[in-house]
N, C-alpha and C positions, 0 to 999 in steps of 0.2 A: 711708896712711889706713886706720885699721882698717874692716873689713866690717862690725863690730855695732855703729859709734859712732852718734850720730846724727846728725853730717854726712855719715858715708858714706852712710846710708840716705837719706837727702833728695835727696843727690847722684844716687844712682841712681832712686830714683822720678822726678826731674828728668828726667834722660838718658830714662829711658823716655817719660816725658810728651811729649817734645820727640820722637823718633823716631814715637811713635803720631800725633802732631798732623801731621809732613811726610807720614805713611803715606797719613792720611783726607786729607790737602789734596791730594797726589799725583794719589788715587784722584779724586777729586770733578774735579779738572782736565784728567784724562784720560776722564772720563767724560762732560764735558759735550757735546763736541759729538753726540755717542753721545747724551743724552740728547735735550738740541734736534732730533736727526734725528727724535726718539719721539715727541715731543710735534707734529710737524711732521707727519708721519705720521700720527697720533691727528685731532689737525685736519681734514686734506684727507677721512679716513673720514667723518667727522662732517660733512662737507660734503656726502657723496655719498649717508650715510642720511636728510636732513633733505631730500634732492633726490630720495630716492626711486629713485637710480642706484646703488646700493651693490649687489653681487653677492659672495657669501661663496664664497672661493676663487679668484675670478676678479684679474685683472692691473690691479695700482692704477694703473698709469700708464695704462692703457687707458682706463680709468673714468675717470680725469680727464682725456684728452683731449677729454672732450664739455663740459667747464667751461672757462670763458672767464674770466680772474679781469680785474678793472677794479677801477679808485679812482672814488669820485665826490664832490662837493662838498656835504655836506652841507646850508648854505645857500641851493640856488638848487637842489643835483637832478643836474647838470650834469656829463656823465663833465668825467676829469681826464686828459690824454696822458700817454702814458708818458715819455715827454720832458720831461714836466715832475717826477712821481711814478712811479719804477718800481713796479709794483705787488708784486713779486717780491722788493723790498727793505722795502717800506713794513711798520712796525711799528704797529699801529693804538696799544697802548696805550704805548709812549712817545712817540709822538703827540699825545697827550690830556695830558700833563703838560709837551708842549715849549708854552713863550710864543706859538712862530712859527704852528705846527700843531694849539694847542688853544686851550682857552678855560675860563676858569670859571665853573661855572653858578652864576647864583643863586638861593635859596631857592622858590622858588613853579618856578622851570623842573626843578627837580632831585630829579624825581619818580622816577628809577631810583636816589639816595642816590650817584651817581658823584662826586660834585665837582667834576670836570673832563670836557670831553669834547671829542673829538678836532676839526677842523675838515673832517677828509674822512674815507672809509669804504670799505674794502673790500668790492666784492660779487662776486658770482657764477653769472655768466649761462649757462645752458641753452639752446643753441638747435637749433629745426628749421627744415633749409628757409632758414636765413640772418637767420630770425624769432625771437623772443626766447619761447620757450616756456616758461621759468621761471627763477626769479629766488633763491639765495639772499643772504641776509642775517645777519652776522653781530649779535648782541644780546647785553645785558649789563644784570647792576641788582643792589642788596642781596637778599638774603636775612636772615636771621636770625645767623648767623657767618659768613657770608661771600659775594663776589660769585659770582654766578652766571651762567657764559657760555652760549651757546646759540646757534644756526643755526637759521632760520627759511624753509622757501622758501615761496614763493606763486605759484602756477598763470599763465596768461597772460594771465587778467584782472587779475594783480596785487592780488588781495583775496582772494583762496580759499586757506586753507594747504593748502597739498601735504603738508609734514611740519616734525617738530622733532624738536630732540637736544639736549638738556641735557647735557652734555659735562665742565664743569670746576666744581665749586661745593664746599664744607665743610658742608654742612645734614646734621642729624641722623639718621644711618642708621634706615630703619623709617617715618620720620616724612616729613622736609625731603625725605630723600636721595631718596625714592619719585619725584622729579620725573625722573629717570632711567631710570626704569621704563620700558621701550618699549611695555609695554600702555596706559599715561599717555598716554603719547607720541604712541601710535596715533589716541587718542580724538582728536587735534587735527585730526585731514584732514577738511579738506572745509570745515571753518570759519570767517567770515568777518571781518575784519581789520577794514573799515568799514561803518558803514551810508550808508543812501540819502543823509547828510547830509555824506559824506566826514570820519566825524566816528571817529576811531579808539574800538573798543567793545568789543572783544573782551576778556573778562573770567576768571578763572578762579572759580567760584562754589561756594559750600557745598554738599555731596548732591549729585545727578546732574543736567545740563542736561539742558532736556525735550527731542524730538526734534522734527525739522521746524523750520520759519522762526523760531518762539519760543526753539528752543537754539543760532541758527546763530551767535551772536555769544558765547554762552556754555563753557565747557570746565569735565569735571568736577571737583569738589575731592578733596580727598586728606584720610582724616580724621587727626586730633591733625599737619595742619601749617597750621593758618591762620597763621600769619605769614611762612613762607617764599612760600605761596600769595599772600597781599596784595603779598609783592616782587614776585611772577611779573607779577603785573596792571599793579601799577607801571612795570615795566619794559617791557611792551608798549605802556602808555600813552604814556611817553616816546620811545621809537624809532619810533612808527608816528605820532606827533607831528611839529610844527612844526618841533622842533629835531632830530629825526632824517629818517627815511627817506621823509616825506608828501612832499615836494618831488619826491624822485626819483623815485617811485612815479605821482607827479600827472601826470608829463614823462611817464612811459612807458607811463599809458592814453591820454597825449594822443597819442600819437606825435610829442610835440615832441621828444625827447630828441637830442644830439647825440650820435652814432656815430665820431669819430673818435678816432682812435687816436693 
């Protein structure tokens, strides 16, 4: 076959197409578990700045030895055995899309924009003393382009935020993306999740929250992103709600919670 015909030339742009497409599928197939380790990794950090336990330099498996990861039941609060859910295996978001292990929300309950959401829930307990000193929580809801994931802990009253980490989300760098920001981030300690009415309140508001008991439920806004902010709100509104985290949070100022393992 001649070299300048224009089957030859087809033929080898072909050939090439077809060796570059095994090259990139090769690479991407050998990269993945490499990648998942990163993202796994990325995760457990973000677990341990939102807990206020992160040390830059220091030995991750160290730091995570003081987290206790658990499943609980969303509906009722109620940890889960491991016997039943390894928590080590447990996928929260295909979860949320399995028939068995999630559920579909509907319109008036699906104020994070999720559609679906899981039936049980990763947490991640801090303790001292054998005592449950604080508590992360992983969270989730729309933004403007995309979901926004985040870790939330709270103190041992279970209402005071300890810290956050907005972690994985597509909002508008400059704008959305400023939720990221750990000076953001910072402003959230001390905060409080309910008020007197166990009524979840905690808000993300335009201009600066005032200081003292008037800003304790408030967090400041971020200016040119009120719509990513309105998801923020949303999404606290739904997790610290009926159908998220209020049940297991109610258990564990009661000290009803069951401990077994």
């Amino acid at each position: 076959m001649a070299k300048d015909s224009a089957i030859g030339s087809f033929t080898i742009v072909l050939l090439l197409a077809l060796v570059c497409s095994a090259l990139v599928a090769g690479t991407a197939v050998g990269l993945r578990d490499r990648q998942e380790a990163n993202r796994l990794l990325d995760r457990q950090k973000n677990i341990l700045l939102a807990a206020n336990l992160y040390e830059p330099g220091a030995d991750l498996a160290t730091m995570l030895a003081a987290v206790e990861t658990r499943i609980v039941r969303l509906a009722d609060g109620a940890f889960v055995p491991a016997a039943e859910i390894d928590p080590e295996e447990f996928n929260q978001l295909e979860a949320a899309l399995d028939p068995q292990t999630g559920r579909e929300l509907s319109r008036p309950e699906d104020l994070a924009g999720l559609g679906r959401v899981e039936k049980y829930s990763l947490v991640y307990l801090v303790r001292d003393n054998g005592r449950i000193d604080r508590v992360v929580l992983p969270i989730r809801g729309r933004g403007v382009w995309s979901t926004m994931h985040a870790y939330i802990a709270l103190a041992d009253d279970f209402n005071t935020v300890v810290g956050v980490t907005f972690y994985l989300h597509g909002e508008t760098p400059g704008l959305g993306g400023e939720i990221e920001n750990p000076a953001w981030q910072e402003s959230w300690q001390g905060k409080q999740v309910y008020d007197r009415q166990n009524q979840p309140t905690l808000r993300v508001i335009k201009g600066q929250a005032p200081p003292g008991e008037a800003g304790a439920h408030q967090i400041d806004g971020i200016s040119g992103a009120t719509r990513t902010l309105d998801g923020v709100s949303k999404l606290l509104e739904f997790w610290f709600g009926e159908h998220g985290f209020q049940p297991f949070l109610e258990r564990l100022r009661a000290g009803e919670i069951n401990d077994e393992r």
